[in-house]
C-alpha positions as CSV (number, residue, x, y, z in Angstrom):
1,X,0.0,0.0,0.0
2,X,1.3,3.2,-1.0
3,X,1.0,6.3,0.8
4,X,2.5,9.8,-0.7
5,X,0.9,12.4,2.3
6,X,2.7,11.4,5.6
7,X,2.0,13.8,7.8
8,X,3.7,13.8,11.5
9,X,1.5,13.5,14.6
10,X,3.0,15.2,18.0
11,X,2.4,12.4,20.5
12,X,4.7,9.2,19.3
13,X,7.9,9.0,21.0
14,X,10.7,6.7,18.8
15,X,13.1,6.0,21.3
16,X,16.7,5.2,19.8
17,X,19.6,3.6,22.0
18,X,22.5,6.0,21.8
19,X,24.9,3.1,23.0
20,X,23.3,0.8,20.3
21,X,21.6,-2.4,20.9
22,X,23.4,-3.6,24.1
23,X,20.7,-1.3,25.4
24,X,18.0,-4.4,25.5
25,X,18.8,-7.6,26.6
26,X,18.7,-10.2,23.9
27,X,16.4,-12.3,25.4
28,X,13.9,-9.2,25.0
29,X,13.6,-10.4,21.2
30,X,14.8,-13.6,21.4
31,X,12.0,-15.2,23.4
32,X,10.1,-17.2,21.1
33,X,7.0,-18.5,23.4
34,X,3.7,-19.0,22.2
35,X,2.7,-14.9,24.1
36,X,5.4,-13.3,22.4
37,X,4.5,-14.9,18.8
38,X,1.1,-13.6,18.7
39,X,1.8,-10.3,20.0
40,X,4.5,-9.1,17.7
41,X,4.3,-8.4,13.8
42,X,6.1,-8.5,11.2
43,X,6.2,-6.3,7.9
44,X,8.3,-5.5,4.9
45,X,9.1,-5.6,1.2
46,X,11.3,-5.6,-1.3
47,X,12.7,-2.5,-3.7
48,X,15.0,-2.9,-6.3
49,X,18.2,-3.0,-4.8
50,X,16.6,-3.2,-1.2
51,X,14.7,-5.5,1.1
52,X,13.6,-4.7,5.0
53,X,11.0,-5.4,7.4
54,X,10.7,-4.2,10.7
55,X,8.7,-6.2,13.9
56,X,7.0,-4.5,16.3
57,X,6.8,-6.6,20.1
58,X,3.7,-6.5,22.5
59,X,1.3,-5.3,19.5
60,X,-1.2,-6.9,17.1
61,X,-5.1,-8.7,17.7
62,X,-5.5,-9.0,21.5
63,X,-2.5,-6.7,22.8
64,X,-3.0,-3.2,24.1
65,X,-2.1,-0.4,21.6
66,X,-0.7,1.8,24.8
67,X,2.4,1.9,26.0
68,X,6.0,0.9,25.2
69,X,6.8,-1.3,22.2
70,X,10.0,-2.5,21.2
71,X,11.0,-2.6,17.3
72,X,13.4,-4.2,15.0
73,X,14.7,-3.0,11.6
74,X,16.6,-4.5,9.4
75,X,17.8,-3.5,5.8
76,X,19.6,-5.6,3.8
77,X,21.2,-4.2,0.1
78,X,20.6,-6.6,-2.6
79,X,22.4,-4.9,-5.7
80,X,25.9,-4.4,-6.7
81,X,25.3,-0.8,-7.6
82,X,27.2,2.0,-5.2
83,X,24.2,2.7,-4.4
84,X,23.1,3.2,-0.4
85,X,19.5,1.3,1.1
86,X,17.3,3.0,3.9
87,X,14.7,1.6,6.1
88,X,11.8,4.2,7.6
89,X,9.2,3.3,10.3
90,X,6.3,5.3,10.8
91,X,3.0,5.0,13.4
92,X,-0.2,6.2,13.6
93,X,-2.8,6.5,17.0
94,X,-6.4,6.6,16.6
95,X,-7.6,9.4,14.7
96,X,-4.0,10.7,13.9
97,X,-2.0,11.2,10.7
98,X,1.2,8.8,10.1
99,X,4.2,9.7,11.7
100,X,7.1,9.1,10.2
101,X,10.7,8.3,11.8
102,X,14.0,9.2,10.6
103,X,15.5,7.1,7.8
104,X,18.2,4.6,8.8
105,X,20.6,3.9,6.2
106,X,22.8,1.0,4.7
107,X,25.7,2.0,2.9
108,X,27.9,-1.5,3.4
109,X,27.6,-2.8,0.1
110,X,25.7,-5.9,-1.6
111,X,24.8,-8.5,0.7
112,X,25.2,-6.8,4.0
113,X,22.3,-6.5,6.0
114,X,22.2,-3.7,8.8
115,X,19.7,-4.3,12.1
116,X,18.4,-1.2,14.6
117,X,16.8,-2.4,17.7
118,X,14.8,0.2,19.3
119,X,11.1,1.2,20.4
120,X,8.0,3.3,19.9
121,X,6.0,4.9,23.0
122,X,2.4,6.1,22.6
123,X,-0.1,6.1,25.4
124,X,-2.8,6.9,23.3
125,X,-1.9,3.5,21.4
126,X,-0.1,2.3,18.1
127,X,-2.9,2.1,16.4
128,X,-1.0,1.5,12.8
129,X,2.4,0.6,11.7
130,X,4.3,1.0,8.5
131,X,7.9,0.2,6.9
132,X,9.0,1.8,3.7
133,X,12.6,0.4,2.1
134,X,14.5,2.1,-0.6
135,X,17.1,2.8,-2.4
136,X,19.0,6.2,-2.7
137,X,21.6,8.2,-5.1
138,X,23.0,9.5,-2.6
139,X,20.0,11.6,-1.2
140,X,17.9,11.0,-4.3
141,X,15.2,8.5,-3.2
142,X,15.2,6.1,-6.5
143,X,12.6,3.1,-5.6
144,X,10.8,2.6,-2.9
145,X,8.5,0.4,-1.5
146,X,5.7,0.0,1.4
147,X,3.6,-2.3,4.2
148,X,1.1,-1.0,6.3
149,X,-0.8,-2.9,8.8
150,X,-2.9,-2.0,11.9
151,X,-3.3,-4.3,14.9
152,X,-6.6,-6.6,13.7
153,X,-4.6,-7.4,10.2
């Protein structure tokens, strides 16, 4: 699903480590019981050049929207071309425009896939999440791609 008006809403926090992902404890996305499954979602696609998802913890059909969530991106470049991939996450609460995060780049070459752990806070709930992967000319966006989901899909 496409979307060309993103618009930022004022009350999502992205919360980034600044000391990188020794922040959380790997057995924060590592647990893989039955809970943790169904509450975390996975989306992502593929752009010439680039492929990424990004899975949101604590979040999907049955899991409350409020709160704290931890995310996962990951960008990998698929082209030997010089050129650089990016990863973007965006969120939405109830009634609210999309609001989209700072791009996260790759620029290690073909085959190398680069991972941010970090997490989203909203108390008036992630009501909507969405990953867009690209690939860039240096700052020129060239191809791009989307997924968008909210918590029931």
């Amino acid at each position: 699903m496409k979307n060309s008006n993103i618009a930022s809403g004022a009350t999502v926090a992205l919360l980034f480590s600044i000391a990188g992902p020794a922040q959380f404890a790997p057995s924060a996305f590592a647990d893989s019981s039955p809970s943790v499954a169904a509450a975390s979602k996975t989306i992502g696609c593929g752009s010439r050049g680039a492929k990424g998802n990004a899975t949101i913890y604590d979040w999907g059909p049955g899991s409350p929207t409020g709160g704290e969530k931890k995310v996962t991106l990951k960008v990998k470049d698929t082209r030997t071309d010089g050129r650089r991939v990016g990863i973007r996450f965006y969120t939405k609460h109830s009634g609210a425009d999309w609001k989209a995060w700072k791009w996260r780049y790759n620029k290690s070459g073909k085959g190398a896939t680069k991972t941010w752990r970090t997490s989203v806070l909203d108390y008036q709930g992630v009501h909507g999440i969405k990953v867009r992967v690209a690939t860039f000319n240096g700052k020129k966006l060239i191809k791009s791609c989307t997924d968008t989901v909210n918590p029931s899909g």
